[in-house]
N, C-alpha and C positions, 0 to 999 in steps of 0.2 A: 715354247713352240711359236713359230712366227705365223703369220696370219697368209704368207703366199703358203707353206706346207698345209695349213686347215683348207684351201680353195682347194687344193688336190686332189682329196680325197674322196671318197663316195659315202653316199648319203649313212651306207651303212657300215663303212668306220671310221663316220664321223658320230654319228651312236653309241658304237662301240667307246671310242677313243671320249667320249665323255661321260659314261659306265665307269670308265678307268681311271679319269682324273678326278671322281666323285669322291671312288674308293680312297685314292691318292689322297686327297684332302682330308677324308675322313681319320688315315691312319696317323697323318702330319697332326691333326688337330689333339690326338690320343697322345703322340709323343711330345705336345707340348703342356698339355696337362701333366703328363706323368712326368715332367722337368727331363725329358730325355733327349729334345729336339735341338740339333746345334746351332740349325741356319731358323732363324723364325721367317727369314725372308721367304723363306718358301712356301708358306701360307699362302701367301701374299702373290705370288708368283702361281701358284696354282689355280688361285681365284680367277685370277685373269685368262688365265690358260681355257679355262671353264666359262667365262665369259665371250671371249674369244668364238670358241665353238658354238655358243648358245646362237650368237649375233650370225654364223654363217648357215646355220641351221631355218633361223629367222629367214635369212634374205633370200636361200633357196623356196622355202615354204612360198613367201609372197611373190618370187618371180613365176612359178610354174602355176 
């Protein structure tokens, strides 16, 4: 997810939308333990995704 589609959205499916990549992360994390996960990049990829959103979540909070 690129960082102009998180500015887009509204406060609350920007919420939403990191409720969803928690879970995401959580099930990714389950199928790497269970040796079932193909791409590991995508941990990886997700964190940031999650990151991403926390940081635009931040900058609304401190602007308003």
């Amino acid at each position: 997810m690129r960082a102009t589609d998180i500015k887009n959205l509204t406060d609350a499916e920007l919420t939403e939308k990191l409720a969803e990549l928690k879970r995401q992360l959580f099930n990714l994390r389950f199928q790497h333990a269970s040796g079932q996960l193909s791409n590991p990049m995508a941990i990886n990829t997700c964190k940031k995704d999650i990151a991403r959103v926390n940081t635009e979540i931040r900058a609304r909070e401190l602007k308003a």
